[in-house]
C-alpha positions as CSV (number, residue, x, y, z in Angstrom):
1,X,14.4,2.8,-15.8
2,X,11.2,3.4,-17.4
3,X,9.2,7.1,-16.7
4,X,6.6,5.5,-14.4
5,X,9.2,3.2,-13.0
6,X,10.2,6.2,-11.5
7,X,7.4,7.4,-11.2
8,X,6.8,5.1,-8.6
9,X,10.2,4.8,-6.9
10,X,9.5,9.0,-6.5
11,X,6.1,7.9,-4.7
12,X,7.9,5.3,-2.3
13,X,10.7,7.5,-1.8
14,X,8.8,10.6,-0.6
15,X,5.7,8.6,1.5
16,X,6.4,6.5,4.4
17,X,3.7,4.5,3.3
18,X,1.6,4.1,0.1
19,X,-1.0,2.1,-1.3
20,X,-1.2,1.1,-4.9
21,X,-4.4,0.8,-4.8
22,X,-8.1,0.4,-7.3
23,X,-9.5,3.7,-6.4
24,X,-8.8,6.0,-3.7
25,X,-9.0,5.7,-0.4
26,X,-12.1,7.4,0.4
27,X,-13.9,5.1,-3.0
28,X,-11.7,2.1,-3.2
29,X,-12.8,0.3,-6.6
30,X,-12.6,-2.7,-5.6
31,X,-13.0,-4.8,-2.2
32,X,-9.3,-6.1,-1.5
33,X,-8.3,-2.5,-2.0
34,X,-10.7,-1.8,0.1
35,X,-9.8,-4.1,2.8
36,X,-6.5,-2.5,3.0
37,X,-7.7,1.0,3.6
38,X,-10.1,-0.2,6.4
39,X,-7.1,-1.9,8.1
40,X,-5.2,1.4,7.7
41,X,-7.5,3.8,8.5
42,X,-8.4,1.6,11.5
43,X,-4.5,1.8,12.6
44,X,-5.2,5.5,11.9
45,X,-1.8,4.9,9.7
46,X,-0.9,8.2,7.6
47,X,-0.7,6.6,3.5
48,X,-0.7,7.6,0.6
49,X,-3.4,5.9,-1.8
50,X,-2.3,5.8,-5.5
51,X,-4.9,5.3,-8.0
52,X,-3.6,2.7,-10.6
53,X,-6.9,2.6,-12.6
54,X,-6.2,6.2,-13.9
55,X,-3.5,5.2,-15.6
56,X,-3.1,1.5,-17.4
57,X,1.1,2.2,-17.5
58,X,1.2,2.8,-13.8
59,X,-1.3,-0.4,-13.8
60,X,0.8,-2.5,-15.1
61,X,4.2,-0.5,-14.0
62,X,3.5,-1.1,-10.3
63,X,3.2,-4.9,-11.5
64,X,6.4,-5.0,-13.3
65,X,8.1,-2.7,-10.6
66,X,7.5,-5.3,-7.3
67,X,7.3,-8.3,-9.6
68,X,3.7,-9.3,-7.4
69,X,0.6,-10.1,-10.1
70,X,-2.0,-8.2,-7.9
71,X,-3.5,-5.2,-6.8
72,X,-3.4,-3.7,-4.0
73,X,0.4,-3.3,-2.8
74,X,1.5,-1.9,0.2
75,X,4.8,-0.3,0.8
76,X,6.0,0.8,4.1
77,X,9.5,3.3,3.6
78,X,10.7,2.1,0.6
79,X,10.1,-1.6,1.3
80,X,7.0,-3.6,-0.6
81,X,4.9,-5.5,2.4
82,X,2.2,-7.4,0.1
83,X,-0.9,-7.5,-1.0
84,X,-4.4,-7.9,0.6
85,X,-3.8,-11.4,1.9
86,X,-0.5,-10.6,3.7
87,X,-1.8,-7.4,5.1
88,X,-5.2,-8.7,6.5
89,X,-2.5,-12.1,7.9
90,X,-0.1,-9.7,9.1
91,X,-2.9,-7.4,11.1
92,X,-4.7,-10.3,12.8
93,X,-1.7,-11.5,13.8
94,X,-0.9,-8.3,15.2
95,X,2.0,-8.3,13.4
96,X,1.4,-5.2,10.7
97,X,1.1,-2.9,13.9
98,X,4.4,-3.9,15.1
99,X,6.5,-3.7,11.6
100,X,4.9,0.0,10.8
101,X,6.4,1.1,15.0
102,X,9.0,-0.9,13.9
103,X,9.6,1.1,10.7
104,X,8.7,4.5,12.7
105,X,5.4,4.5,11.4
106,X,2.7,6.7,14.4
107,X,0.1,3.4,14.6
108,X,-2.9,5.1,16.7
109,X,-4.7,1.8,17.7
110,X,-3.2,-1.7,18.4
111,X,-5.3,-4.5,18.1
């Protein structure tokens, strides 16, 4: 396993959730990524935001590491959930709320 392979096992190991994210979460750097923070922050769900744009390994490591093309990916304890699209589906659903209570995740609001 590659240094920022486990790199980012370490980061999904020790957060119950984190974001893979463009940015950060209080300057997302780009507007899926920043659809997924508003949906979490919304939830008031605790993350972890990981900014893969400082580093073009962990760019292209988080890509290699989940096999998914795109950015942002979410991973709730240990397990990856998506991207953009299959938060934002899961959420109006109201599914996303019930997998991060499943997963023992506090959720402040439900939808």
């Amino acid at each position: 396993m590659s240094d920022i392979h486990s790199f980012i096992d370490g980061e999904i190991k020790a957060n119950d959730v984190v974001l893979f994210m463009k940015g950060t979460p209080a300057f997302p750097q780009c507007g899926f990524s920043g659809q997924v923070v508003q949906i979490l922050d919304y939830l008031g769900v605790d993350y972890k935001g990981v900014n893969v744009l400082a580093d073009a390994e962990l760019r292209q490591g988080i890509k290699e590491f989940s096999n998914w093309p795109t950015i942002p990916q979410l991973y709730v304890k240990g397990e990856f959930v998506g991207g953009c699209d299959i938060v934002r589906e899961m959420f109006q659903a109201g599914e996303l709320q019930g997998f991060l209570s499943e997963k023992g995740v506090p959720v402040a609001q439900q939808a």
